[in-house]
C-alpha positions as CSV (number, residue, x, y, z in Angstrom):
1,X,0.0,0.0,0.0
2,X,1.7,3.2,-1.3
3,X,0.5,6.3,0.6
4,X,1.8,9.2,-0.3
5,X,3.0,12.0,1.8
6,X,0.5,14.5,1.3
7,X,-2.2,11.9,2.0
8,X,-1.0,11.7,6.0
9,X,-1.2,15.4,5.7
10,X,-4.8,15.3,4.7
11,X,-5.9,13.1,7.1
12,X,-4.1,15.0,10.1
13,X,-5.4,18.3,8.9
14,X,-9.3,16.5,8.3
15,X,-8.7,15.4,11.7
16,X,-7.5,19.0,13.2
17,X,-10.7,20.6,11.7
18,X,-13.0,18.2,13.3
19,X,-11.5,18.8,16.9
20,X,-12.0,22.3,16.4
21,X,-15.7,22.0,15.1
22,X,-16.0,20.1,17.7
23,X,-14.5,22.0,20.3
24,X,-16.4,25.4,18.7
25,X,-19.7,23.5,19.0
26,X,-19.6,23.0,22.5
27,X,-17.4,25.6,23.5
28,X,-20.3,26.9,26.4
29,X,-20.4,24.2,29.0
30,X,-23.6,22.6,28.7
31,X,-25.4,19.5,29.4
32,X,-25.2,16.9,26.0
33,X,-28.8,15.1,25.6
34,X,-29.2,12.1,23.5
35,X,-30.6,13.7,20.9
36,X,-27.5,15.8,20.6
37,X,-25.4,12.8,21.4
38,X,-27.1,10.7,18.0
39,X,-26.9,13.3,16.2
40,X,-23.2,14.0,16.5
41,X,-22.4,10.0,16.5
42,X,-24.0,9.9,13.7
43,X,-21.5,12.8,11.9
44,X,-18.4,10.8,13.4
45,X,-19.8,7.7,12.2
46,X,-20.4,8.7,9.0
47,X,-17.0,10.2,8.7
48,X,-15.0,7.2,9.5
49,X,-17.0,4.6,6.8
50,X,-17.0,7.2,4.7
51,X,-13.5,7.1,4.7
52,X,-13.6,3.2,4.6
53,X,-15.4,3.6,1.2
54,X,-12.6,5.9,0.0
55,X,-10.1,3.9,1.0
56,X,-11.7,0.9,-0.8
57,X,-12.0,3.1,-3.7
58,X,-8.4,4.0,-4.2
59,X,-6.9,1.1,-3.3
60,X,-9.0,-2.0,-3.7
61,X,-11.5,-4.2,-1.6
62,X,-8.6,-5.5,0.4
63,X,-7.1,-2.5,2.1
64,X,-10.9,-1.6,2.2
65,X,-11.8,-4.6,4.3
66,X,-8.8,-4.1,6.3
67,X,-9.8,-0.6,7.4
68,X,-13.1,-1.6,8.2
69,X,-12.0,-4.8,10.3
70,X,-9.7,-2.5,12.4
71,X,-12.4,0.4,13.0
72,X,-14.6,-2.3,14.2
73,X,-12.7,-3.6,16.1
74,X,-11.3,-0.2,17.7
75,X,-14.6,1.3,18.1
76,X,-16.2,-2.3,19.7
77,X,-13.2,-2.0,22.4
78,X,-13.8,1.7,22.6
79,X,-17.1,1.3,23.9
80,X,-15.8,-0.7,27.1
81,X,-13.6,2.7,27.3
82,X,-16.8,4.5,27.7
83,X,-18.2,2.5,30.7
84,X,-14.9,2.8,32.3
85,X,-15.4,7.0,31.8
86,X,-18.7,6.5,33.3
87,X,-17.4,5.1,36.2
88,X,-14.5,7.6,37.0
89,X,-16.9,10.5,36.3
90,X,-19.9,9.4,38.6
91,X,-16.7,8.3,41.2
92,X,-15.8,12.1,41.2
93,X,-19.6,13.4,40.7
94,X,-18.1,15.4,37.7
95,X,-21.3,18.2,36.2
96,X,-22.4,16.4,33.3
97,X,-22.0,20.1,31.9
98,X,-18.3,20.0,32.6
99,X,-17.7,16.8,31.4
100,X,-17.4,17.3,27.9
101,X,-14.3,19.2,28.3
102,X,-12.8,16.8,29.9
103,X,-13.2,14.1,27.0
104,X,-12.3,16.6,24.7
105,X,-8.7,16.7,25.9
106,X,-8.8,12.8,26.6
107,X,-9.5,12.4,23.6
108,X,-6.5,14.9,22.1
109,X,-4.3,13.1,24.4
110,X,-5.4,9.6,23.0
111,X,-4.4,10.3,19.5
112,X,-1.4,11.3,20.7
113,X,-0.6,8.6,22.9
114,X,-2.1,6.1,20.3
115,X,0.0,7.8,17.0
116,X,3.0,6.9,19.2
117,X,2.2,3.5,19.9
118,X,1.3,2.7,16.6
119,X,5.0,4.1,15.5
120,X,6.2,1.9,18.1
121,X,4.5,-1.0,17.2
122,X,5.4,-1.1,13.6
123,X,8.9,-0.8,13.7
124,X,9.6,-3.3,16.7
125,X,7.5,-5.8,14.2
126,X,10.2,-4.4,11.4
127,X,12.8,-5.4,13.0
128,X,11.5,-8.3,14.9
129,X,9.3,-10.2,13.5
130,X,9.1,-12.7,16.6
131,X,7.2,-10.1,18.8
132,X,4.5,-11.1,16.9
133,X,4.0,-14.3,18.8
134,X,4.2,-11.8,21.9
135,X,1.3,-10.0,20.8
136,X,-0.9,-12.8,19.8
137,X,-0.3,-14.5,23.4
138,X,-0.5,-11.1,24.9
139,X,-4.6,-10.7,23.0
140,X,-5.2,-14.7,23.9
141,X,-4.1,-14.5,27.7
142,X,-6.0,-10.7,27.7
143,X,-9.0,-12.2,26.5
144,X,-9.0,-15.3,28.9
145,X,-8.9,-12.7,31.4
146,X,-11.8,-10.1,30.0
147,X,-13.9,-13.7,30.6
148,X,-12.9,-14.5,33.9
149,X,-13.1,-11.1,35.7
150,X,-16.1,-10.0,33.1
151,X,-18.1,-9.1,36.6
152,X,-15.3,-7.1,37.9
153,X,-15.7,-2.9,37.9
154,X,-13.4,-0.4,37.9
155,X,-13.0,1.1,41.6
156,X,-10.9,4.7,41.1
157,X,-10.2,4.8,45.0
158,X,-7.6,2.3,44.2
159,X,-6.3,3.4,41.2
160,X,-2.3,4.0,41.4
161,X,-2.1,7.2,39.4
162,X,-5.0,9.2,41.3
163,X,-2.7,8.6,44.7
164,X,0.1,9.4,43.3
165,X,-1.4,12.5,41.5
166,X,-2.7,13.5,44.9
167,X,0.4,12.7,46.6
168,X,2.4,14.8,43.8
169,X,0.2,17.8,42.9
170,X,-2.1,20.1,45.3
171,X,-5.7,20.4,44.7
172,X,-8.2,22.0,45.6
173,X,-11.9,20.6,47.4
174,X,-14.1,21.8,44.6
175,X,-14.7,22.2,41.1
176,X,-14.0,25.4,39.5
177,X,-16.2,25.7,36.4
178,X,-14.5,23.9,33.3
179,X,-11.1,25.1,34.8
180,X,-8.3,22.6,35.5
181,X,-5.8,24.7,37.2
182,X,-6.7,27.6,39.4
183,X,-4.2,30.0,41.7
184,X,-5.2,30.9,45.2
185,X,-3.0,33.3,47.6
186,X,-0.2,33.2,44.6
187,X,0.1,29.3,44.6
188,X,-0.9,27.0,41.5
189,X,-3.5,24.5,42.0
190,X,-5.2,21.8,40.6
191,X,-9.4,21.1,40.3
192,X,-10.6,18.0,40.1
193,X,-11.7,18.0,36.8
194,X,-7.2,18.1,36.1
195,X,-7.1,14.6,38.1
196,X,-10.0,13.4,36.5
197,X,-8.5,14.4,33.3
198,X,-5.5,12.6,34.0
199,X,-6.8,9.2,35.2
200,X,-9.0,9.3,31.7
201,X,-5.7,9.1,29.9
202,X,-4.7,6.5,31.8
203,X,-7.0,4.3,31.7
204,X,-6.7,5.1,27.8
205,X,-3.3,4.3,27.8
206,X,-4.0,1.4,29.3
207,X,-6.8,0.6,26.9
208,X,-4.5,1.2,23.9
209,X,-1.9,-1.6,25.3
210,X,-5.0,-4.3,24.5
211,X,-6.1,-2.5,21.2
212,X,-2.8,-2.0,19.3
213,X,-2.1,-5.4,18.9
214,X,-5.6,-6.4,17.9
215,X,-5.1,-4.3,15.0
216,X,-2.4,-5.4,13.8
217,X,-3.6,-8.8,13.7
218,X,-5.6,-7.7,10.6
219,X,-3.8,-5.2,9.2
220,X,0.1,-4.3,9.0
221,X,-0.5,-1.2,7.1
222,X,0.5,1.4,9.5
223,X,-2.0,4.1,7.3
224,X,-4.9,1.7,8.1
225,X,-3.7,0.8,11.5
226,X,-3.7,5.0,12.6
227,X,-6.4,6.0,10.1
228,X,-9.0,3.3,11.9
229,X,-7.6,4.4,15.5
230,X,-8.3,8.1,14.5
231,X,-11.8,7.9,13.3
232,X,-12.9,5.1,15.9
233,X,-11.7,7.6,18.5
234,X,-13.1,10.7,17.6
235,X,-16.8,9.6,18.1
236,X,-15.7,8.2,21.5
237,X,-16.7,11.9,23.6
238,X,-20.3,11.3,21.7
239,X,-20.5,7.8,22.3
240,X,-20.1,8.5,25.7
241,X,-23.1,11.2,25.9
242,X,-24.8,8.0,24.1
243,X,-24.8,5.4,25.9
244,X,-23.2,6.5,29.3
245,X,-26.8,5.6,31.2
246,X,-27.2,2.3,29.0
247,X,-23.9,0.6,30.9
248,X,-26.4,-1.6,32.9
249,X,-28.0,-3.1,29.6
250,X,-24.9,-4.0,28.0
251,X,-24.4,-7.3,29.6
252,X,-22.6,-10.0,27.7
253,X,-20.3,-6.9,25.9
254,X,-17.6,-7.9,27.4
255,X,-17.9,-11.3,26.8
256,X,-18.0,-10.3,23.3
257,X,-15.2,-8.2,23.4
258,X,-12.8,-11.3,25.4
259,X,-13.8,-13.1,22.0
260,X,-12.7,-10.9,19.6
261,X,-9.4,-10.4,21.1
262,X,-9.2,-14.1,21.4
263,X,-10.2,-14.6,17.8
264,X,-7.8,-11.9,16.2
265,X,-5.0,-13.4,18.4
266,X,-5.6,-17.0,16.7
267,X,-5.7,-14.6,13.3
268,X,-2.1,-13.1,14.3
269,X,-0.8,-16.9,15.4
270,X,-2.1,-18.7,12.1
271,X,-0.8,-15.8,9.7
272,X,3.2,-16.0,11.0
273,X,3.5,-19.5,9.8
274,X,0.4,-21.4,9.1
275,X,-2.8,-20.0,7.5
276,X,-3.7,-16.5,6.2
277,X,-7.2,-15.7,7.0
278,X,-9.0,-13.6,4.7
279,X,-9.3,-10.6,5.9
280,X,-13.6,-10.8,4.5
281,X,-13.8,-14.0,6.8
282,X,-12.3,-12.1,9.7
283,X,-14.4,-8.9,9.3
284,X,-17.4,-11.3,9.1
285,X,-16.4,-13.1,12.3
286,X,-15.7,-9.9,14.2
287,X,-19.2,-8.3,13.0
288,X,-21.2,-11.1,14.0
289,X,-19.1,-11.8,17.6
290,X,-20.3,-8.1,18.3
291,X,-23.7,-8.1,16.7
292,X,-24.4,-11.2,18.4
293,X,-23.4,-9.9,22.2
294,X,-24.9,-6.7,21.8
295,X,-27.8,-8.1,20.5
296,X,-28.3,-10.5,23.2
297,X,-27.4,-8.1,26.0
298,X,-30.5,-5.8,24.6
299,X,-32.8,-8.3,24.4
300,X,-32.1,-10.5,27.9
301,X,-32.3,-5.9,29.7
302,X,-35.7,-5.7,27.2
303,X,-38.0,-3.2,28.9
304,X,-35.3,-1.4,31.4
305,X,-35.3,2.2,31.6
306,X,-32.2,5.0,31.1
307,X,-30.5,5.2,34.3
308,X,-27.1,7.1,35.2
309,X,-24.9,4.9,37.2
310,X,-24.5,4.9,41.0
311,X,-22.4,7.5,42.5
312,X,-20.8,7.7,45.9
313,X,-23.9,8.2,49.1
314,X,-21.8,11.5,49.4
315,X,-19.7,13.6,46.7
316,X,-16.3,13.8,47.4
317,X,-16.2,17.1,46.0
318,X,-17.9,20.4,45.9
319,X,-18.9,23.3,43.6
320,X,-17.8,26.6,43.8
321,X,-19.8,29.4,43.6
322,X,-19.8,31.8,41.0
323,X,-18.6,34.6,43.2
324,X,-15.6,32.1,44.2
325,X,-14.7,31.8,40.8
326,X,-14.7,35.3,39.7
327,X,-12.8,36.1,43.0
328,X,-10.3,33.7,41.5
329,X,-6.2,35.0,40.7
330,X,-5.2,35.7,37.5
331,X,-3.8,32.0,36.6
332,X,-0.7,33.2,35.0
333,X,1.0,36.0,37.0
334,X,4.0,38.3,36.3
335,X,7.6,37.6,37.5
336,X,8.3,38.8,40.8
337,X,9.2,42.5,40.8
338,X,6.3,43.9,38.5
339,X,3.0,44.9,40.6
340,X,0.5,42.5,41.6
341,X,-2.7,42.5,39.3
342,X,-5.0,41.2,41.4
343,X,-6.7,42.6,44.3
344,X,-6.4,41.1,48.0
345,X,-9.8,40.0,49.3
346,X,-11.1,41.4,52.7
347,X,-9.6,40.2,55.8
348,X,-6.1,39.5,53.8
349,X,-4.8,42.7,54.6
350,X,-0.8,42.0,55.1
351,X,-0.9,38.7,53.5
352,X,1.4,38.4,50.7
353,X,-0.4,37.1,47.7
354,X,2.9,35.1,47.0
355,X,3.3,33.5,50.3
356,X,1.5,30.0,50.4
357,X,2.1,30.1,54.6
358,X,-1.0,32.5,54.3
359,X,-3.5,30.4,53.3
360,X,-6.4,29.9,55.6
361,X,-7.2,27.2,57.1
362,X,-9.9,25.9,54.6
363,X,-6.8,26.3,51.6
364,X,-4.8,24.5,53.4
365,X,-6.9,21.4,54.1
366,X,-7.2,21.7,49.6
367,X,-3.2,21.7,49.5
C-alpha cells in the first residue's frame, strides 16, 4: 500500500478541523442530551465509513476490508472505554456540563498517545518479526482474562495514578467551572476536573496496550492501523453522551469483546507461519461476535429504563460558587518585581499574595 505523503497530511489536517468543530460547538459548558449525542455519533460515524469507502476506492476491496475490520474492532473496544469514563466521572460526581471538556482533551491526548504506539509498534514488528507471537499470546491471555473477571468494575479509589497524583500535585476541594488549574493566595492548583483528566488518559493508555495489537492482527499497514484508530476515537466523547446511562443493559459486551481479542489473536498466530485468513472471513467473524453480544445483551435488559450509574452516598467534592470563581487570581501571573494585578480580598490585609504560609485554614486542608 503506497501512501503518499501528502495523504497523512490530509488526514491529520481532516482530523484537526474536526477537533476544532468540535471543540467550537460545545465551547459553552452545557449539558449533551441524547438527541445531541445521535446526532453528532452519527456525523463521526459517517466520517470514518466514509473514509472506509474511499479507502476501498483507491486502493482496492482488500485494504478496504482491512480498514473496516480495524475500526470495528477499535470502536467495539472503545465502547468498554466508555463505561470505564462512566465510572471515574460518577466516582468524582463530575457536572455532566463540565464533562465534555474533559473528553475533549482525553480524547487529544489519546491520539497522541495512540499515534506513538502505533510508531512503536510497527517498527519493533520491522525489526523483529518474533514479537509477533508476543502480541498474539498477549490478545489470547487478555481475552481469557476479559472472561474471567467480566463481573469485575473499575473502583478509582484504588487506582495507582489518582494517589500518586494527589500525593504529587495540590488540589483544591471543589470544582472550578470547566477550569483545571486555578491560583489561590499566589500558589498554583489543581481542580478535580485536572485529576479526572489525568486518570481518563490513563486508563486510555491502558486501553490502547489491548487495542494496538488487535489491530495489527488484521492489518500491517500502519496508514490503516492509525487512520481506523483516528476515526474510531473521535466519536468516543459522543458515544459516551450515548450510551453512558445504558452501561447496565450491555451485559454479555464484554464477553463479546474477550472473544474478539481471542479470535484476532488466533488470526495473528495462524498468519506468522500457518494460514492467512481472509481478511472478508475475519471482518465477518468480528461483526457477528459483536452483533451477536450486543444483540443479546439488549434483548435478555428488554424493557429497562435510562439510568445514570450509582455515585458515591456523598460527593467527594464540591462546587464553587460563581462569586468564588470570579474572585479567583489571575492563573498566569508576572515575575516577581512587576506589581501584583489582582486585588487582595477582605480580611487578607498584610498577607502576601505570593506567600503559600497565608492560606487559611480551609486552603490548606485543599493543598
Amino acid at each position: 500500500m503506497n501512501v503518499p505523503f501528502w495523504a497523512w497530511l490530509a488526514v491529520l489536517a481532516v482530523i484537526v478541523l474536526m477537533l476544532a468543530v468540535d471543540l467550537f460547538a460545545h465551547r459553552k459548558a452545557h449539558v449533551i442530551g441524547v438527541r445531541e449525542a445521535a446526532l453528532w455519533s452519527a456525523v463521526w460515524v459517517a466520517f470514518g465509513v466514509g473514509f472506509g469507502f474511499l479507502t476501498w476506492q483507491v486502493y482496492g476491496a482488500e485494504f478496504g476490508q482491512q480498514y473496516f475490520a480495524g475500526y470495528l474492532i477499535e470502536k467495539s473496544l472503545a465502547v468498554d472505554n466508555v463505561f470505564i469514563w462512566a465510572i471515574i466521572f460518577t466516582y468524582f460526581a463530575v457536572p455532566r456540563e463540565y464533562q465534555h471538556r474533559v473528553l475533549f482533551f482525553g480524547v487529544l491526548g489519546a491520539l497522541i498517545f495512540r499515534g506513538i504506539f502505533i510508531a512503536a509498534g510497527s517498527a519493533i514488528i520491522s525489526s523483529a518479526g518474533w514479537v509477533l507471537y508476543v502480541f498474539a499470546a498477549f490478545l489470547l491471555i487478555t481475552g481469557y482474562r476479559m472472561i474471567r473477571h467480566r463481573n469485575d468494575t473499575l473502583d478509582p479509589e484504588k487506582s495507582r495514578a489518582l494517589k500518586l497524583f494527589r500525593q504529587r500535585v495540590p488540589m483544591t476541594d471543589d470544582f472550578h467551572g470547566q477550569r483545571f488549574l486555578i491560583r489561590k493566595n499566589g500558589v498554583l492548583l489543581a481542580t478535580p476536573l485536572l485529576a479526572v483528566l489525568v486518570l481518563i488518559e490513563v486508563t486510555d493508555i491502558i486501553f490502547a496496550v489491548d487495542s494496538i495489537p488487535a489491530i495489527f492482527a488484521v492489518t500491517d499497514e500502519v496508514f490503516l492501523v492509525f487512520t481506523a484508530n483516528a476515526f474510531a476515537i473521535l466519536g468516543l466523547r459522543a458515544m459516551y453522551f450515548l450510551l453512558a446511562d445504558l452501561i447496565h443493559r450491555f451485559i454479555y459486551l464484554k464477553i463479546g469483546l474477550a472473544l474478539v481479542l481471542i479470535w484476532v489473536g488466533i488470526k495473528m498466530l495462524l498468519k506468522i507461519d500457518i494460514y492467512y485468513i481472509p481478511t472478508a472471513l475475519s471482518l465477518a467473524v468480528i461483526a457477528t461476535i459483536l452483533g451477536v453480544s450486543i444483540g443479546v445483551s439488549l434483548w435478555a435488559t428488554r424493557g429497562q429504563e435510562r439510568r445514570a450509574p450509582e455515585g458515591p452516598a456523598h460527593s467527594p467534592f464540591g462546587t464553587a460558587s460563581p462569586e468564588e470563581i470570579m474572585a479567583l487570581e489571575p492563573l498566569w501571573v508576572r515575575r516577581r518585581g512587576t506589581k501584583a494585578t489582582s486585588t487582595p480580598q477582605q480580611g487578607d490585609a498584610g498577607k502576601s499574595d505570593t506567600d503559600p504560609h497565608s492560606f487559611t485554614k480551609g486552603d490548606a486542608r485543599e493543598r
